[in-house]
C-alpha positions as CSV (number, residue, x, y, z in Angstrom):
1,X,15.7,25.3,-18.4
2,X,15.5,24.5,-22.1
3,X,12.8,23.8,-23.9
4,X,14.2,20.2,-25.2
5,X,15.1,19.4,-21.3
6,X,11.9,19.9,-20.9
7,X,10.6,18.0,-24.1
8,X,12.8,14.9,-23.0
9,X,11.1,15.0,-18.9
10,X,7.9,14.7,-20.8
11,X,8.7,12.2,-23.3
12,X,9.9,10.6,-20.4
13,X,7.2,10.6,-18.3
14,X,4.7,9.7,-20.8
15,X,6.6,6.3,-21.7
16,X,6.7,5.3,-18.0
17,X,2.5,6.5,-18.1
18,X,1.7,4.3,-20.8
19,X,4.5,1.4,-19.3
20,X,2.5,1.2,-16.3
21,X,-1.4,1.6,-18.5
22,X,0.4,-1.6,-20.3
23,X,1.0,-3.7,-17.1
24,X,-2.3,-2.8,-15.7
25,X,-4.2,-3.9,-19.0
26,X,-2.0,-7.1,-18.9
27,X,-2.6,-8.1,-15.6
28,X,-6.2,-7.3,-15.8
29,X,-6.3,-9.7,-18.4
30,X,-4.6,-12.3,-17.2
31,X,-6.5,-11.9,-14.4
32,X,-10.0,-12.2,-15.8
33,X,-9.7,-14.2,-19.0
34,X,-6.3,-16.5,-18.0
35,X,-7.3,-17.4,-14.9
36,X,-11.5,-16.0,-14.6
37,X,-12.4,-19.6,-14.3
38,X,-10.7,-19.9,-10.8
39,X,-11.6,-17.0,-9.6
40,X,-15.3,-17.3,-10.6
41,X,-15.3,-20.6,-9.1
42,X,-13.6,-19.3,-6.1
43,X,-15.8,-16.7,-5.6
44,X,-19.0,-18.8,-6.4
45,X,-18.1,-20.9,-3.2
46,X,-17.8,-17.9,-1.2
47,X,-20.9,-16.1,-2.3
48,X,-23.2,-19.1,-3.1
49,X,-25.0,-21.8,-1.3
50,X,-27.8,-23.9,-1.3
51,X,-29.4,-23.7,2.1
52,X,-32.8,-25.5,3.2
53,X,-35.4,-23.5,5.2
54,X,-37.5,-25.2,7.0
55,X,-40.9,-23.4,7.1
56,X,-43.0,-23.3,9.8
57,X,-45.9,-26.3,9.7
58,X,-49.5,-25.6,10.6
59,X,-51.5,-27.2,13.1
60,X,-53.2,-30.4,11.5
61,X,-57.1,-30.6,13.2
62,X,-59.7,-33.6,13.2
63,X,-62.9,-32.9,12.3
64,X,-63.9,-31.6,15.8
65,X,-61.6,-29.4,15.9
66,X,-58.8,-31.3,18.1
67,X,-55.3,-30.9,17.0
68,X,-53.8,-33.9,15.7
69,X,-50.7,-32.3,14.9
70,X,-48.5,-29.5,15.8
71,X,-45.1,-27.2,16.1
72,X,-43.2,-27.5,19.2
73,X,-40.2,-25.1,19.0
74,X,-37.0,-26.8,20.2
75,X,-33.0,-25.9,20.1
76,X,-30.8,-27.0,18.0
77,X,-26.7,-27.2,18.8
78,X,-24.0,-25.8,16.8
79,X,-20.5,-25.4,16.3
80,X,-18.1,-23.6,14.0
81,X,-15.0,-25.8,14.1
82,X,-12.7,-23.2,13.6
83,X,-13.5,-21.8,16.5
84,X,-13.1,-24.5,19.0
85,X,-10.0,-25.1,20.7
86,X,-9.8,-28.4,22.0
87,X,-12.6,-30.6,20.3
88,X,-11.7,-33.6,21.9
89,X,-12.4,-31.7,25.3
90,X,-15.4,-30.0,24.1
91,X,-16.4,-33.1,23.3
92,X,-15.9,-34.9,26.9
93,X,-17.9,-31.5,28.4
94,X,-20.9,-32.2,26.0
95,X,-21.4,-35.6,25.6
96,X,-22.7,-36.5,28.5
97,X,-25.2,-33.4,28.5
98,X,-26.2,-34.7,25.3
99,X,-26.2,-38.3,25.1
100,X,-24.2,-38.6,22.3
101,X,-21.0,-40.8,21.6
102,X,-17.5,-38.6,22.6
103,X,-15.5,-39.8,19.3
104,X,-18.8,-39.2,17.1
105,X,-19.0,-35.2,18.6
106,X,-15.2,-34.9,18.4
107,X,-15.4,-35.7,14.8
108,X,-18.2,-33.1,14.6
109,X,-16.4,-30.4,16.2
110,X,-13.4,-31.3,14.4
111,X,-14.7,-30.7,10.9
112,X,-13.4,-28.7,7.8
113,X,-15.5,-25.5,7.6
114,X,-17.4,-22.7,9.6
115,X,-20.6,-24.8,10.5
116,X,-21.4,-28.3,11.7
117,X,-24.4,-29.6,13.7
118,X,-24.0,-30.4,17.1
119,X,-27.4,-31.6,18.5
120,X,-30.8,-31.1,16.3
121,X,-34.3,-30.8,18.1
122,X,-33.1,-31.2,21.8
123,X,-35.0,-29.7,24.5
124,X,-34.6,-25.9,25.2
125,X,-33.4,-26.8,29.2
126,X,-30.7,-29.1,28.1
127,X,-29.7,-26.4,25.4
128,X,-29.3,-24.1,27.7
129,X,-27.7,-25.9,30.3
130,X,-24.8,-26.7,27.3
131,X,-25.0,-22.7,26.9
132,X,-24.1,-22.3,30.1
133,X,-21.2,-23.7,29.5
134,X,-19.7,-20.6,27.9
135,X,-17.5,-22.7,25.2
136,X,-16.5,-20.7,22.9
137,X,-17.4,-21.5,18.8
138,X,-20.7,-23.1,19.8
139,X,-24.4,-21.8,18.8
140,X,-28.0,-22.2,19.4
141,X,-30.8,-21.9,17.0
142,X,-34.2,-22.8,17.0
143,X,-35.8,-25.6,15.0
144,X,-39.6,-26.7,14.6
145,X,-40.3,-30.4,15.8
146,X,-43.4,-32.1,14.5
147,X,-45.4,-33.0,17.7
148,X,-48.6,-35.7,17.6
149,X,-50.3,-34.8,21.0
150,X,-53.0,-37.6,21.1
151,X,-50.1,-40.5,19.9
152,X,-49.4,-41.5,16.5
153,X,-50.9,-40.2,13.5
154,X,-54.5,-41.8,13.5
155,X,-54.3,-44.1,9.7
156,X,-57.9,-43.3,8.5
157,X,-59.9,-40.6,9.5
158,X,-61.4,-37.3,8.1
159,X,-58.6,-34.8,8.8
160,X,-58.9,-31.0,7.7
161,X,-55.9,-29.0,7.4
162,X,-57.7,-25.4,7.4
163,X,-61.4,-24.9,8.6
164,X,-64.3,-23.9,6.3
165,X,-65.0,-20.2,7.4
166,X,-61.9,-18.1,8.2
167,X,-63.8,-16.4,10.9
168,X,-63.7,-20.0,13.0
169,X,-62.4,-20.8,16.4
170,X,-60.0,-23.2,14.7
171,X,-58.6,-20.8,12.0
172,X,-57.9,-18.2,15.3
173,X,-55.4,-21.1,17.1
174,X,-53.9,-22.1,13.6
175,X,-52.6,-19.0,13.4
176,X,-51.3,-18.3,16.1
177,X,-47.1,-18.8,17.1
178,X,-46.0,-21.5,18.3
């Protein structure tokens, strides 16, 4: 072999090198500064969102140390839409259970999305008992419920939210789970 075969093999191979560092540069830049807005954007809506915790509520005592208010843990219904098959037949299956309106759950389970609320703050039994169920695409979570044991919050009275000493009978059951 000859050294300017050889010479031309290289050349060769070093233009089709730097041809294909060229189309990589360009298309990186197209990608990120052409078009970086979309895929930011598109990428934001995958990777961001604004969800609201609920944090768990403290038991609210009068000033003999009855509770006034409190947490009762309940479950909460939901569905991924994408998931369900037939929502109109879900729907039929779950109303009743519920007590909702058919065409109002339909809609529900029919939604755009990964998430939608079936039922909030139901009791546990009937949750389970639409668990039971077995259809697939729908969830249960739990949700705090804000619970008055003696009837409606009382309009004037004195009302602590934490005792005085931290070594109190009170303080003990506040802090306890619910």
């Amino acid at each position: 072999m000859s050294i300017r075969r050889t010479n031309k093999r290289l050349r060769s191979a070093t233009a089709v090198l730097i041809m294909s560092f060229v189309v990589l540069f360009a298309r990186a830049y197209y990608i990120q500064v052409v078009e970086g807005a979309e895929y930011r954007s598109l990428a934001e809506k995958q990777q961001v969102r604004e969800l609201e915790i609920a944090s768990p509520r403290g038991i609210i005592y009068d000033r003999n140390g009855e509770e006034l208010a409190v947490s009762e843990r309940m479950a909460t219904l939901v569905a991924n839409p994408g998931l369900i098959q037939d929502p109109r037949a879900t729907a039929a299956q779950l109303a009743p259970l519920l007590g909702l309106d058919e065409s109002t759950l339909a809609e529900r389970l029919r939604g755009e999305g990964g998430f939608a609320w079936v039922a909030r703050k139901i009791e546990p039994a009937t949750a389970e008992r639409v668990m039971a169920l077995g259809i697939r695409g729908i969830g249960m979570t739990a949700e705090a419920k804000r619970v008055y044991p003696k009837g409606s919050w009382p309009r004037s009275s004195s009302v602590t939210s934490a005792p005085t000493t931290w070594d109190s009978p009170a303080w003990r059951r506040s802090m306890t789970p619910f």
